[in-house]
C-alpha positions in Angstrom: 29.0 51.5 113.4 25.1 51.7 113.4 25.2 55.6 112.6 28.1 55.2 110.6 25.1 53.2 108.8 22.7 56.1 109.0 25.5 58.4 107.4 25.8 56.5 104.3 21.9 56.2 104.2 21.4 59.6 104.3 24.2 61.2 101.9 22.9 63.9 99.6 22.4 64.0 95.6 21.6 60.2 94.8 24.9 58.5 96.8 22.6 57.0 99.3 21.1 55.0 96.7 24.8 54.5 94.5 25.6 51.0 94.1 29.2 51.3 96.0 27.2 53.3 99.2 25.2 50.1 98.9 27.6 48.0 98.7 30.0 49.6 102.1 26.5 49.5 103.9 25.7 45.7 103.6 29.5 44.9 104.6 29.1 47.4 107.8 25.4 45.9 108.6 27.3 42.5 108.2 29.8 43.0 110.8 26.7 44.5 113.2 25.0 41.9 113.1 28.0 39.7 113.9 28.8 41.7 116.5 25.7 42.4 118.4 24.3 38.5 117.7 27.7 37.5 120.5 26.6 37.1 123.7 27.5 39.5 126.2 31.5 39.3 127.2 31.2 37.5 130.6 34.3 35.7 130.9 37.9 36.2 129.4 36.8 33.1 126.8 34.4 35.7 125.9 36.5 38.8 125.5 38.8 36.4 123.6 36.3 35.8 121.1 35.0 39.5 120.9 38.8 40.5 120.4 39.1 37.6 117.7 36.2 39.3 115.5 37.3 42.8 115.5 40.7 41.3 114.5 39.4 39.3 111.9 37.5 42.6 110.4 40.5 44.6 110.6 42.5 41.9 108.8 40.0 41.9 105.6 41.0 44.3 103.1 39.2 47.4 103.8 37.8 48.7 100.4 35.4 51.3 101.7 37.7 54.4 100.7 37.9 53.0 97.1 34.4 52.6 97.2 32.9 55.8 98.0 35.9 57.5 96.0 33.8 55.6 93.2 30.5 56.9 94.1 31.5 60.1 94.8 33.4 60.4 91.3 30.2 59.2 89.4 27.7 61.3 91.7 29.3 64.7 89.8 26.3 65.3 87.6 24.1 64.9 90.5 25.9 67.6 92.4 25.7 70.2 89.4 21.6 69.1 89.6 19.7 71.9 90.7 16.7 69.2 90.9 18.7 67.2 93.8 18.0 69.9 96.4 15.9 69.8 99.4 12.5 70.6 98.4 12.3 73.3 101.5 16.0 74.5 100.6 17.0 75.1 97.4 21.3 75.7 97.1 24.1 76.8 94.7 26.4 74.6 93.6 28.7 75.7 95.9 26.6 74.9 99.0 26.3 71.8 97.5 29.8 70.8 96.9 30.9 71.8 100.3 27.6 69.9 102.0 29.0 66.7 99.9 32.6 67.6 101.4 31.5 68.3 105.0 29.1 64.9 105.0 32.0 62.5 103.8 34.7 64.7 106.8 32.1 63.1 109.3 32.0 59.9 108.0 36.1 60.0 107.9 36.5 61.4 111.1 33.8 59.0 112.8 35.6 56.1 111.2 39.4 57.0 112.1 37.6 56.7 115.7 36.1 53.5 115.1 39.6 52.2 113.8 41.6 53.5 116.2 39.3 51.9 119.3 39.3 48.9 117.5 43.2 48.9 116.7 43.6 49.8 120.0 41.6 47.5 121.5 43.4 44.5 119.7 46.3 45.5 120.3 46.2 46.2 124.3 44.6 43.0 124.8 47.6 41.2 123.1 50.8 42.5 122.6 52.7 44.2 125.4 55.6 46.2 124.4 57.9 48.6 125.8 56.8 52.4 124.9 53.8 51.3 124.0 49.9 51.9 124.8 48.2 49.9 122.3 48.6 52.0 118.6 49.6 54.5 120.8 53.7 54.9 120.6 56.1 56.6 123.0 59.5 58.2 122.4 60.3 56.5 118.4 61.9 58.2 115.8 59.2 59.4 113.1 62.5 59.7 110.9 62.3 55.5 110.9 58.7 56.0 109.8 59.0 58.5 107.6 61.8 55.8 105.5 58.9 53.2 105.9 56.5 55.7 104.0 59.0 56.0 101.4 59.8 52.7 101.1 56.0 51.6 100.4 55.7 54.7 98.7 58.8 53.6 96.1 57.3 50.1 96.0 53.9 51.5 94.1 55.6 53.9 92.2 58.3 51.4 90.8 55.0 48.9 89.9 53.4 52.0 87.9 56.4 53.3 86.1 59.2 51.1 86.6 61.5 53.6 88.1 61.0 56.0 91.3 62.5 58.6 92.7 65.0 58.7 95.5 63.5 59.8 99.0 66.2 61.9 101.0 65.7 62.6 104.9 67.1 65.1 106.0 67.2 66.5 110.3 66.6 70.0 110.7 70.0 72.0 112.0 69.1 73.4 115.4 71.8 76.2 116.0 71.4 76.2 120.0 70.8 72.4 120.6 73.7 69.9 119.6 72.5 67.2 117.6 74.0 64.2 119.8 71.5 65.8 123.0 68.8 67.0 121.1 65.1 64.7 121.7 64.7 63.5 117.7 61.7 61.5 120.0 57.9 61.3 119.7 54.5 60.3 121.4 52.2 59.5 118.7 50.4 56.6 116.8 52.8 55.7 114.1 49.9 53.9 111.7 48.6 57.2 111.8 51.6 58.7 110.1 52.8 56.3 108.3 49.3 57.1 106.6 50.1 60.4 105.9 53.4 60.4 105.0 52.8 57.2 102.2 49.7 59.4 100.3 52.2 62.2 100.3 55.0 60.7 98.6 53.2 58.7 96.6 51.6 62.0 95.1 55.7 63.5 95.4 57.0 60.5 93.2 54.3 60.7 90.5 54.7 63.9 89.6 58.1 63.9 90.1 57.9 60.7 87.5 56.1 61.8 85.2 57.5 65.3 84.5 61.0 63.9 84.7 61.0 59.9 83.0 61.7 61.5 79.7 64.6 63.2 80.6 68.3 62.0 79.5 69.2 59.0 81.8 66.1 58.9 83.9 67.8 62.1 86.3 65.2 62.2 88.8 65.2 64.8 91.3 64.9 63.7 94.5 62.2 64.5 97.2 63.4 65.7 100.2 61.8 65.1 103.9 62.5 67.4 106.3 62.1 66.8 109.7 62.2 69.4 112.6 61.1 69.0 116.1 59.7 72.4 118.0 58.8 72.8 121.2 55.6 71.1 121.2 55.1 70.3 117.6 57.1 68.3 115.7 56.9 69.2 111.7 57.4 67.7 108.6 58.1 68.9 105.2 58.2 66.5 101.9 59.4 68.8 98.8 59.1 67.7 95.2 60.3 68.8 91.5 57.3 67.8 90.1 56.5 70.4 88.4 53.7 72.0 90.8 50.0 72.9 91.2 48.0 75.3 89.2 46.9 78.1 91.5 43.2 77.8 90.2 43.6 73.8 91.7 45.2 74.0 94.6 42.0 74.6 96.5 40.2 71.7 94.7 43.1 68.9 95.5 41.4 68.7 99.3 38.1 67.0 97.3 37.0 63.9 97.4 37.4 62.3 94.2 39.2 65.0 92.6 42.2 63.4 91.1 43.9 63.8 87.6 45.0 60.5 87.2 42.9 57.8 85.6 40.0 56.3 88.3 40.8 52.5 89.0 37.5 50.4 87.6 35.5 49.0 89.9 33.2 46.2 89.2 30.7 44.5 91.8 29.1 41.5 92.0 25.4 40.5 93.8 26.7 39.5 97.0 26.4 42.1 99.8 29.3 40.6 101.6 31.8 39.7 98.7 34.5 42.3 97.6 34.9 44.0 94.3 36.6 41.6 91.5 38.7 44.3 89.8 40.1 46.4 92.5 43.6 47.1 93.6 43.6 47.6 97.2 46.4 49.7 96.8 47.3 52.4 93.8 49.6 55.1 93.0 46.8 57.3 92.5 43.1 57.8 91.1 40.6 57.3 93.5 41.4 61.1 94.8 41.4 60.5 98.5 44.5 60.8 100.1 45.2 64.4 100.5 41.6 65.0 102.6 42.0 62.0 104.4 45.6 62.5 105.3 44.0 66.3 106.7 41.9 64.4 108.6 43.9 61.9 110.0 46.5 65.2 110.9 43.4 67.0 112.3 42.4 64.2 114.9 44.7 64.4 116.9 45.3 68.2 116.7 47.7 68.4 113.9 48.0 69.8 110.9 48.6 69.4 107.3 49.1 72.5 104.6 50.3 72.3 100.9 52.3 75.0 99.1 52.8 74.5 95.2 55.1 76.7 92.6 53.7 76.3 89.7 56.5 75.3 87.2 58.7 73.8 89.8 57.3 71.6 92.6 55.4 71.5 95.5 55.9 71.2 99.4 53.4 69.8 102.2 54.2 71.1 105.7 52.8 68.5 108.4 52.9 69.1 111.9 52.0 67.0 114.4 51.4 67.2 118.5 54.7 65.8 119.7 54.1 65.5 123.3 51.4 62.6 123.5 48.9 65.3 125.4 46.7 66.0 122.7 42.9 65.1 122.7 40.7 63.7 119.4 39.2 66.7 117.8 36.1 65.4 116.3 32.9 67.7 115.5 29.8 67.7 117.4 28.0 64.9 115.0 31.0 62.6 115.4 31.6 63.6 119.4 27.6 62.7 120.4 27.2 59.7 122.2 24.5 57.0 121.1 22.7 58.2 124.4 22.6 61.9 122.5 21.7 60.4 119.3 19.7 57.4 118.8 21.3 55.4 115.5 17.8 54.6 114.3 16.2 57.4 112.0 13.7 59.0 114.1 11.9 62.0 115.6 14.4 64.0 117.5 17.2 62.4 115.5 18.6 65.8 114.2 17.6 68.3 116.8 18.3 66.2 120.5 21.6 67.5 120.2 24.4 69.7 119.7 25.2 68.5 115.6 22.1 70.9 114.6 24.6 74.0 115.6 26.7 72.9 113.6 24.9 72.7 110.4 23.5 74.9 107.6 20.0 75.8 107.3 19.9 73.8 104.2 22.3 71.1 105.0 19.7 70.4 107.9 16.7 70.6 105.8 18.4 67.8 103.6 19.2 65.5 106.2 15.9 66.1 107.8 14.4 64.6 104.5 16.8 61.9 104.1 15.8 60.7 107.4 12.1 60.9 107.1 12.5 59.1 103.9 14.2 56.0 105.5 11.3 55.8 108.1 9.1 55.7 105.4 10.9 52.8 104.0 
């Protein structure tokens, strides 16, 4: 959580210093300080009440996507800013969006982890239940969570519009394995998909919605889930009639913030710990972060997520997902070093001690170089 910290402090082109950055780092140095002020877990009283706090942070409404979608969205100008660069290494704007896109996929990625341990954690030490590992699920039908997405999905979509379309899943024929003994079964963490599978319908039903509401009786077409199970993969595929995806887009719908439907205001207060007063926690669209974060909850645990759009007529995502339970977290170097390879404080040695400087660009290092020394200097 303490580098988590660092991240934020350090993002590029002004966000370290945006008022919704701000505001997501005094509610993480909040819950440190909670955490690291218990006394050391000695007893199961003690483990009780450690379990009791991460439960209680989980609980509160986590905002922190809204809010960087926010800072992000008003941190454009800043990105097109030639003046914003690293005084040692100057970049195009292209180096700059993709060092903006790389520096939030770390933050993501590093807080699925967090989430996950914590869910994990909770759960293990609390609920025992046949098939299951903490969030970790064996053997359950992703068809029954696919109907849940789509249920959630309809829910939103009915709130926005007043009508939604239907949501047809469908099993994929295999010729040379019967249904009735085929293994419709899979090892996974359902949150995860359930995730996934809610930011993609919800994008299916409003364009579906709002290319077809005008029509002659409200004929929507329906969006069809298919479902198919490989030999190791298990794969996904939610079509739509919504009328498609410019080509010139379809590259720029994996942005942060990039969305084309009106960005939900946001209004904060003084209080470092309070939440925003006019915020829904959960939209239709406009804060422009569900298709990258539903990559990178697919990429974590080795999956997969593609789009394919016909401009004109619809679009389809492709998921695919690790069905056999095997699969390890891919994370990046920055996210995968230890504390013991990284020290959370800002300090000599803070970029180079470790693998994460392999991984970065000349001038994405030069930048966070800078954005260090300048919080030492603080």
């Amino acid at each position: 959580m303490a580098q988590r910290i660092v991240e934020l402090q350090t993002l590029p082109f002004g966000l370290n210093h945006s008022p919704h950055i701000l505001k997501v780092i005094g509610w993480y140095s909040s819950f440190v300080d909670t955490i690291t002020s218990m006394p050391r877990v000695s007893s199961v009283d003690d483990e009780d009440r450690f379990t009791s706090t991460i439960d209680a942070q989980l609980q509160t409404p986590s905002l922190v996507t809204a809010m960087l979608s926010a800072a992000v969205s008003q941190s454009a100008a800043s990105i097109n800013d030639p003046s914003t660069d690293s005084r040692r290494q100057p970049a195009t704007r292209t180096q700059r969006v993709d060092f903006m896109q790389k520096a939030l996929d770390r933050f993501f990625t590093a807080r699925i982890g967090l989430r996950f341990l914590m869910e994990h954690h909770v759960r293990i030490s609390r609920v025992q239940e046949e098939n299951w590992s903490g969030i970790i699920q064996a053997n359950f039908n992703p068809a029954d969570v696919v109907r849940h997405a789509a249920e959630d999905a309809r829910h939103l979509c009915e709130d926005e519009y007043g009508i939604a379309p239907e949501v047809e899943v469908r099993m994929a024929d295999v010729e040379d394995e019967p249904s009735a003994t085929r293994n419709n079964r899979l090892t996974y963490v359902p949150s995860h998909m359930h995730y996934i599978c809610t930011e993609l319908l919800k994008n299916a039903m409003r364009a579906t919605t709002t290319r077809h509401r005008r029509a002659p009786g409200h004929n929507l077409p329906p969006i069809v889930v298919t479902i198919a199970f490989g030999k190791d993969t298990l794969g996904v595929r939610i079509s739509d009639e919504g009328g498609g995806i410019a080509l010139a887009e379809t590259n720029r719908v994996w942005r942060y913030a990039y969305t084309t439907a009106p960005v939900p205001l946001i209004e904060l207060d003084g209080s470092a710990d309070a939440p925003p007063q006019t915020l829904r926690r959960s939209a239709l669209a406009g804060y422009g972060m569900g298709l990258p974060l539903s990559r990178l909850y697919s990429q974590y645990l080795g999956g997969r997520l593609d789009l394919r759009s016909l401009e004109g007529h619809g679009t389809d995502c492709f998921l695919h997902l690790p069905r056999l339970g095997a699969a390890c977290e891919t994370l990046p170097a920055v996210v995968r070093a230890s504390p013991a390879e990284r020290d959370s404080t800002p300090g000599p040695g803070g970029l180079s001690s470790y693998s994460m400087k392999a991984e970065l660009s000349e001038y994405e290092y030069a930048v966070l170089s800078e954005k260090l020394a300048e919080i030492r200097h603080d």
